[in-house]
Every structure is written in structure tokens, then in C-alpha cells.
ROKE-468203 format. One record per residue (C-alpha): residue in one letter; x, z, y. Coordinates in steps of 0.02 Angstrom, whole numbers, m for minus. Layout:
% residues N
<aa a	px X	pz Z	py Y>;
...
//
This chain:
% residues 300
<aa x	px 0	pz 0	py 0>;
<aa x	px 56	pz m31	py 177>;
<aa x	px 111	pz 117	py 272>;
<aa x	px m20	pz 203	py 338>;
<aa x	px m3	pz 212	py 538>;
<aa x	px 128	pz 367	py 562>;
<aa x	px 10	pz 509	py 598>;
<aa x	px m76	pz 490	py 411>;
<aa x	px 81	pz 432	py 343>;
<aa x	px 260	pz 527	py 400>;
<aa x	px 202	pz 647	py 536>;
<aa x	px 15	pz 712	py 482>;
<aa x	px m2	pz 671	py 295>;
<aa x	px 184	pz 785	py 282>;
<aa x	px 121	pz 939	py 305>;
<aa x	px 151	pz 986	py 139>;
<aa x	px 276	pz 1115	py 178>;
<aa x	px 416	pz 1238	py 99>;
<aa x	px 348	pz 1369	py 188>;
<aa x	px 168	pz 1373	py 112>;
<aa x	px 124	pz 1431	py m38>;
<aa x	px 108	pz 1341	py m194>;
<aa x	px m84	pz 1306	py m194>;
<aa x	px m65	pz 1272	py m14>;
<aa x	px 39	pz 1147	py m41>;
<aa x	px m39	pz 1045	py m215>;
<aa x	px m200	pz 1050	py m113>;
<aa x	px m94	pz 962	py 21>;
<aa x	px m10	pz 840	py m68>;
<aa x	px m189	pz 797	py m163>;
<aa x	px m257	pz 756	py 32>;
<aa x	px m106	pz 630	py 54>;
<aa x	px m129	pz 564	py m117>;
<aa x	px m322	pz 529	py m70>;
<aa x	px m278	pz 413	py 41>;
<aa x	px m224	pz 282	py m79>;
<aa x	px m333	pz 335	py m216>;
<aa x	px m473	pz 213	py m203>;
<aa x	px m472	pz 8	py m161>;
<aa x	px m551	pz 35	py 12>;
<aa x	px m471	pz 130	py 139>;
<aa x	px m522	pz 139	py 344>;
<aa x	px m454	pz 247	py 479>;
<aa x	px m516	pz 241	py 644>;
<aa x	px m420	pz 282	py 797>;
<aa x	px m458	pz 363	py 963>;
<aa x	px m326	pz 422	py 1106>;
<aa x	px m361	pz 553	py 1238>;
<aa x	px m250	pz 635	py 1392>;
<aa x	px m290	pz 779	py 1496>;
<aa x	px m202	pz 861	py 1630>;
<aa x	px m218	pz 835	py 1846>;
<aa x	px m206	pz 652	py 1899>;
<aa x	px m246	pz 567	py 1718>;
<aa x	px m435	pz 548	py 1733>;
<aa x	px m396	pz 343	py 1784>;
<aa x	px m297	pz 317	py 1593>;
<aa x	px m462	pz 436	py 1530>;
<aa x	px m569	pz 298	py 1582>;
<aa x	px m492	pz 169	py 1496>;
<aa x	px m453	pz 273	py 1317>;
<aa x	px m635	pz 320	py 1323>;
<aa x	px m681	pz 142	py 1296>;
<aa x	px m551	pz 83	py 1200>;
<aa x	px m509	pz 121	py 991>;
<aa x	px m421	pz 37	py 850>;
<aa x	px m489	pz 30	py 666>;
<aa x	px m385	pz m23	py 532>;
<aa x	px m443	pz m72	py 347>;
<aa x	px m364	pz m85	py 201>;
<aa x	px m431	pz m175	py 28>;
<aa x	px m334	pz m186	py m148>;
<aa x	px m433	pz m359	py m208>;
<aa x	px m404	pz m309	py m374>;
<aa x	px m507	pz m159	py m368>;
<aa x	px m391	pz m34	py m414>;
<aa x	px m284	pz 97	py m319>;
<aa x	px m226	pz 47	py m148>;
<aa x	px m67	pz 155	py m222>;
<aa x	px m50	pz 30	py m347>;
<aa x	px m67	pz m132	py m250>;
<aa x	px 111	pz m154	py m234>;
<aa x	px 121	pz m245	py m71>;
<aa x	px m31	pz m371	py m117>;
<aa x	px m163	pz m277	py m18>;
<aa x	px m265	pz m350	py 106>;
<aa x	px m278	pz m282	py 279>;
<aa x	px m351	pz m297	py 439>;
<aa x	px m338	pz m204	py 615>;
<aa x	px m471	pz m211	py 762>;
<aa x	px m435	pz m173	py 945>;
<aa x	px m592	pz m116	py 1023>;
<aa x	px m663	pz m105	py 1168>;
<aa x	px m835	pz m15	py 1184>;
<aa x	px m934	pz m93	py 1076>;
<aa x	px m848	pz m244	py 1074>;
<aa x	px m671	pz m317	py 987>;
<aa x	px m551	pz m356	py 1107>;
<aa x	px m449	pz m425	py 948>;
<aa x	px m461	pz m449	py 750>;
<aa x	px m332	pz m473	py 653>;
<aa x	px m344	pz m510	py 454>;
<aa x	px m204	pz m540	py 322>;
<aa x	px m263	pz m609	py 190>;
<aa x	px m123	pz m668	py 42>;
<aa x	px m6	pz m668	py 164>;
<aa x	px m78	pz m765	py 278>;
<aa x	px m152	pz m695	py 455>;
<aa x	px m305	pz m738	py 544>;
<aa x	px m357	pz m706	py 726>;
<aa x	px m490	pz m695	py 828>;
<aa x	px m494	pz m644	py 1005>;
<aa x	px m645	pz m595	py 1121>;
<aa x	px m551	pz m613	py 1291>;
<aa x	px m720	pz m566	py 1384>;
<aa x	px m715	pz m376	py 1334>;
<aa x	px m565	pz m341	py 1455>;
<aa x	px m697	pz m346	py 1590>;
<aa x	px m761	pz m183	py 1513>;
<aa x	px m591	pz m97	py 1537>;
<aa x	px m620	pz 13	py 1678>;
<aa x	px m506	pz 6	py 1830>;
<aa x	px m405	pz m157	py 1786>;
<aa x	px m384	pz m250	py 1947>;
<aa x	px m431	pz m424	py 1930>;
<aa x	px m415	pz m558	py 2049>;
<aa x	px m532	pz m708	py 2058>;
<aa x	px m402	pz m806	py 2005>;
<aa x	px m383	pz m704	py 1846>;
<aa x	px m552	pz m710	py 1810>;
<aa x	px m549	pz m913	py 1814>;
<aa x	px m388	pz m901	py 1696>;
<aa x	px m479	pz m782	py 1595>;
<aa x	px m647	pz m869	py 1576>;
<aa x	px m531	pz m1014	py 1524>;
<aa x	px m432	pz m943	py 1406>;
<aa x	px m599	pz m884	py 1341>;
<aa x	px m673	pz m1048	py 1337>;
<aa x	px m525	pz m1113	py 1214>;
<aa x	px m503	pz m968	py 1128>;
<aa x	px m656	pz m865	py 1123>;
<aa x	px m759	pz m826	py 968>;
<aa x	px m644	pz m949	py 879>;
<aa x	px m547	pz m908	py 697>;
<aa x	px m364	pz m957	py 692>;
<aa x	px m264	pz m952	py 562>;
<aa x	px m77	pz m911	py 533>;
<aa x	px m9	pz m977	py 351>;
<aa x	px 113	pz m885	py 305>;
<aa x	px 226	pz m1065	py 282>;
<aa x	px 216	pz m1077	py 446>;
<aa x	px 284	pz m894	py 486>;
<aa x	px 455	pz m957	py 384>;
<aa x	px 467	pz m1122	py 466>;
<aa x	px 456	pz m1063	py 642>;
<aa x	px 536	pz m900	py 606>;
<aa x	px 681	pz m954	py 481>;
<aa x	px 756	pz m828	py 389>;
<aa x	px 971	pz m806	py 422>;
<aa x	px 1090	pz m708	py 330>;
<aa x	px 1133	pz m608	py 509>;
<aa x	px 941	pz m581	py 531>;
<aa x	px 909	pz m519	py 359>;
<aa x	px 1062	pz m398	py 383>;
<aa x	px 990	pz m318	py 566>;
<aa x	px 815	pz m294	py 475>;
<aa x	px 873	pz m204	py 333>;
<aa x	px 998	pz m99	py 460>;
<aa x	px 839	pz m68	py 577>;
<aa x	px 708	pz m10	py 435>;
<aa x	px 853	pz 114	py 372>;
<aa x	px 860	pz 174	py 561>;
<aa x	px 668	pz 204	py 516>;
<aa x	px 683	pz 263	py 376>;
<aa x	px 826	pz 408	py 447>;
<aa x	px 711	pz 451	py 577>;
<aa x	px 552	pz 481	py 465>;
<aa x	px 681	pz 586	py 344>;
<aa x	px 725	pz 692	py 484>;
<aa x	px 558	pz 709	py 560>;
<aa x	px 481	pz 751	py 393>;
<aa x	px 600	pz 894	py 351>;
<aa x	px 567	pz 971	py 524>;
<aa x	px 392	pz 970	py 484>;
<aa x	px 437	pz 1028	py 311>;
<aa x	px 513	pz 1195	py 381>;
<aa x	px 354	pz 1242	py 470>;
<aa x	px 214	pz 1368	py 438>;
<aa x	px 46	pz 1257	py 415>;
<aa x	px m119	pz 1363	py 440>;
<aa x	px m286	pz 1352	py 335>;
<aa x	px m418	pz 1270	py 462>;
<aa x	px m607	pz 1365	py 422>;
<aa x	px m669	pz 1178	py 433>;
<aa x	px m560	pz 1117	py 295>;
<aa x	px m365	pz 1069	py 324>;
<aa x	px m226	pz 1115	py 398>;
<aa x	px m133	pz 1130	py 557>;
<aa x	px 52	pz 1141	py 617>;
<aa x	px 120	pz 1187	py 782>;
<aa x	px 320	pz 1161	py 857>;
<aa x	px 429	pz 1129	py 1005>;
<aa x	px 482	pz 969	py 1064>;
<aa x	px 660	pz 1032	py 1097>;
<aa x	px 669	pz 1064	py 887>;
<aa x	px 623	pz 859	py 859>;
<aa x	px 754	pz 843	py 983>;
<aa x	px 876	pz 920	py 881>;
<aa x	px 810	pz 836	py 722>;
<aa x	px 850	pz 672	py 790>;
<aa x	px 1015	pz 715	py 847>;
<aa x	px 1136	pz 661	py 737>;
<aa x	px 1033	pz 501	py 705>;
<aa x	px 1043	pz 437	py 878>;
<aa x	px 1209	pz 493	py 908>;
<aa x	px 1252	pz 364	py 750>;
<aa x	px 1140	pz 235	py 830>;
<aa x	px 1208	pz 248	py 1008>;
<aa x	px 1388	pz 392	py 1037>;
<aa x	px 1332	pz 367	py 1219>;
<aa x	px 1155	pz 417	py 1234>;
<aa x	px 1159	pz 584	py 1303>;
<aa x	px 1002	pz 696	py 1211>;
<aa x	px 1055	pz 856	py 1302>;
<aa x	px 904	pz 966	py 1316>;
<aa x	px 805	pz 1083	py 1328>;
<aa x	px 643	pz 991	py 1322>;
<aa x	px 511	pz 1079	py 1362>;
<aa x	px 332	pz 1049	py 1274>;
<aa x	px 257	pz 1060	py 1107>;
<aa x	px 162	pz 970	py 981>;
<aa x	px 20	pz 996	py 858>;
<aa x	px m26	pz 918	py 725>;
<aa x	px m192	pz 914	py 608>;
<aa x	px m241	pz 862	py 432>;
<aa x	px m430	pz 887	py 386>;
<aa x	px m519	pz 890	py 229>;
<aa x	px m646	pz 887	py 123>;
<aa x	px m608	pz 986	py m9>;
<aa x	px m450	pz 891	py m76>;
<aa x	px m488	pz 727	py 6>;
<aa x	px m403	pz 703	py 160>;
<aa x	px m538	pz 634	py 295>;
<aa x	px m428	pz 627	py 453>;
<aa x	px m301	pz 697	py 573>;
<aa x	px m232	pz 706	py 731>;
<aa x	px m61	pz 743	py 835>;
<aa x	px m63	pz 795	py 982>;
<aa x	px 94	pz 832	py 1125>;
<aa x	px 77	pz 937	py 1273>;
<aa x	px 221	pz 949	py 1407>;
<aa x	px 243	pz 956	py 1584>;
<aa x	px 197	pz 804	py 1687>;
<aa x	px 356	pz 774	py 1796>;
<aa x	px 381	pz 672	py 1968>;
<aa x	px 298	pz 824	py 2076>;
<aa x	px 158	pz 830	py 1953>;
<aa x	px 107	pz 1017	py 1940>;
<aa x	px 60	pz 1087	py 1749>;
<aa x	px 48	pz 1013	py 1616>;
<aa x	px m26	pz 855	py 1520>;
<aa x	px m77	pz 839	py 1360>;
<aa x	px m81	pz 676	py 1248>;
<aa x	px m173	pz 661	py 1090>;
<aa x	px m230	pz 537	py 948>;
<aa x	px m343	pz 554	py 824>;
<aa x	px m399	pz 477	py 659>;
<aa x	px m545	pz 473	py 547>;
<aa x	px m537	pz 434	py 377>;
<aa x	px m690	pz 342	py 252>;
<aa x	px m678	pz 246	py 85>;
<aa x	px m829	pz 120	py 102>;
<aa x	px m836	pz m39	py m14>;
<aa x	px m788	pz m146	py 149>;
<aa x	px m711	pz m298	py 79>;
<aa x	px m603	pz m410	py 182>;
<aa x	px m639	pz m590	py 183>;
<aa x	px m577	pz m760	py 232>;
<aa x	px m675	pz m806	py 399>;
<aa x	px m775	pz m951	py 408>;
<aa x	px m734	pz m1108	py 508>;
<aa x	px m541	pz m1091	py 541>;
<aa x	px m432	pz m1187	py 618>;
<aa x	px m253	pz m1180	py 554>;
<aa x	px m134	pz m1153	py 667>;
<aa x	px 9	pz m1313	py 649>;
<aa x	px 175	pz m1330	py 762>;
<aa x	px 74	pz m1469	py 855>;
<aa x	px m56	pz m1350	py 903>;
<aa x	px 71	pz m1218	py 948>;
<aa x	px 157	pz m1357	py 1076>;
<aa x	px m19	pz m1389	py 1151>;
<aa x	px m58	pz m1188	py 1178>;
<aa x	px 104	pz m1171	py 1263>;
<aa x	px 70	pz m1347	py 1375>;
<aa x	px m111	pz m1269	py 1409>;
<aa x	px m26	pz m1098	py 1471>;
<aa x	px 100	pz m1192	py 1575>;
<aa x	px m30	pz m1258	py 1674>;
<aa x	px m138	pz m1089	py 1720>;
//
């Protein structure tokens, strides 16, 4: 199964940690294990931000979510899919998606609904951008497109060099999610009366955990601290099946911003037979179309 978006995956879905108990932790790790359980999984996102002088970025995360789906078309385990799962991720805005994206065996499909930035509060468009937008609508509005994956190689060819500096970059990753796991590892996670659990720490000991990675990455990046803030993070469940969770940081605002602000995102999690299929009336996208997008943007 892909990797589940980092708060279910490294950060949230880690809290099975050394210093719980046993039962604590097997109920944990049966929440994680949940998530790839069944063929269907979806977890919706919402962001929020409090503090003085952030009700303008309210506005816009009230309206605006993300939903991403996941399908194993053979009908068994997403854990078991072994890279052949479908998926699909929605950017939403009220009621309305601002884009879809599908992949489908291996190949992607969009679609793009260009009108719903309108319903983004406080973005400042001119009359000119509304022309260019209604255009850009006009072409690309309510239409499928799709990406085969053949294409992907041809315009994106594969190098020895390239190959090399993506394997270097996903260990990078793969460092940092080690580190940030054991931090989270060496906290105390506390029963939540709904169902779950919850983990608090400092900013200043991620700080620390990352240390010695960037230093490797970058001698002269200077990570001298303190850092002042904490965050919290959230799994909740349903018995053992994990149906969401949440990080969230608070720390001071900066640039003669009194108090603090606080930044969080959340996730739901459901299991509904949702299958993801091959849209109707697509038109593939060729390297002759893909000189005629860029000669139509040109011109705006």
C-alpha cells in the first residue's frame, strides 16, 4: 500500500511507544494495522490555525479539504497490494473539487474544476484573471485527461545520475522518519475516554532528533536552538480500529506578533466499498497536445 499521508503513517499511526504498557501498545499497533486491513481505505483531511491575526488563512481552510482513497482491485488487503493499488486524491473546495486526481495501473487521470477558486475567500482577483480563468476553464473544465504512464518515461527519461539522487533523497526520508519515530517512541501516550490515544512534546526535542541528520545533509546549516513550541498529536479509535487522527503544533507567532498560534490537521478515517474507476470520455494526453497547452498558456 502507498504510504499513508505522514500523520496516519510516521508521525500519528507511531504512537506505539516503549513507554506504554504492553496492552497499550498491541492495541496500538492493531489501530495502525487497521488501516491496511481491508481493500477500501479513505481519509479525509481538514486544516485549522488559531491565534491573533490568522482569521484571513481561517477563511480559506474552512472551505477547503483534501480526501484521499485508496482501493486494492483485487479485493484483498490494501497491506498486501504490493504497490498495485489504486488511488485517488481530491482537493476540495466547499462543496466542490477544485482537482481529482486518479491512478489507475499506473496511469493518472485529471480533472480540474477551475471555477471553484472563486469560492476561496479573500483571493484577490483581477478582471483580467477572471478572463484567463474563465478560459482556462473553458478548455479545461469538466474535462478527463489522461496521463499514460509511457508517456511519464518518455518525457521524464530515466538516467543513471537521476536514479542515484532519488534513491539518496528517499534514504534522506527515510533517516528523518527513523529519527522522528523514535522520538515519538520515547514518549508517554495517554488513554483518550473517547477511544485512542494522545502524545504531547517540545519542538526543541524534534530539533535535536533531526540533528545529526541535517548536519550530514548540509555541515553548514546552523540548527542552534532553543525552539520554543510544542506539538500534539492524536490517534482515535474504535475499539482496535483506528478511525482518525490529528497533529497539531503550537508556537509563538514571530515578526511583532504577540502569543501564540496554533496549527493543526486532522484526519478521518472510513472503509466504504468505494471503488475507483476509469473515467468516461478521456482524452489522452500525447507530446502534441502537451506543445499546444504550453502555446495556449504563452498566449494568456
Amino acid at each position: 500500500m502507498r504510504k499513508i499521508v505522514l500523520i496516519l503513517g510516521a508521525v500519528v499511526a507511531s504512537l506505539g511507544l516503549s513507554a506504554c504498557s504492553s496492552g497499550t501498545k498491541a492495541t496500538i499497533d492493531q489501530s495502525v494495522a487497521s488501516l491496511g486491513a481491508q481493500a477500501d481505505l479513505q481519509v479525509h483531511f481538514t486544516a485549522s490555525v488559531s491565534g491573533s491575526g490568522v482569521a484571513e488563512a481561517q477563511r480559506v481552510l474552512n472551505v477547503v479539504s483534501m480526501d484521499t482513497r485508496y482501493v486494492n482491485p483485487s479485493g484483498g488487503p490494501l497491506s498486501q497490494a504490493n504497490g498495485t493499488d489504486n488511488a485517488e486524491i481530491l482537493l476540495n473546495v466547499g462543496a466542490k473539487s477544485l482537482l481529482d486526481v486518479r491512478v489507475i495501473n499506473g496511469n493518472a487521470y485529471l480533472n480540474a474544476d477551475l471555477t471553484a477558486i472563486n469560492s476561496i475567500p479573500g483571493i484577490p482577483l483581477t478582471a483580467k484573471d477572471q478572463t484567463e480563468l474563465a478560459a482556462a476553464q473553458l478548455f479545461l473544465g469538466d474535462k478527463w485527461f489522461e496521463v499514460p504512464a509511457t508517456l511519464v518515461n518518455t518525457v521524464l527519461p530515466t538516467s543513471a545520475a537521476a536514479t542515484a539522487q532519488a534513491a539518496k533523497d528517499q534514504a534522506i526520508v527515510r533517516t528523518i522518519l527513523d529519527a522522528l519515530t523514535n522520538l515519538i517512541d520515547q514518549g508517554d501516550a495517554t488513554s483518550l475516554a473517547s477511544g485512542g490515544y494522545s502524545e504531547t512534546g517540545t519542538l526543541e526535542s524534534v530539533l535535536k532528533a533531526l540533528e545529526p541528520t541535517i548536519a550530514s545533509v548540509d555541515p553548514s546549516v546552523s540548527t542552534a536552538g532553543p525552539v520554543p513550541g510544542n506539538y500534539t498529536l492524536t490517534l482515535t479509535n474504535s475499539g482496535s480500529v483506528a478511525t482518525g487522527g490529528s497533529i497539531s503544533i503550537t508556537a509563538p507567532q514571530g515578526h511583532g506578533t504577540p502569543g501564540n498560534a496554533t496549527v493543526s490537521l486532522s484526519a478521518t478515517v472510513t472503509h466504504d466499498n468505494d471503488p475507483i474507476a476509469v473515467p468516461s470520455d478521456v482524452t489522452a494526453i500525447t507530446p502534441a497536445l502537451i506543445q499546444q497547452l504550453e502555446g495556449s498558456a504563452s498566449s494568456l
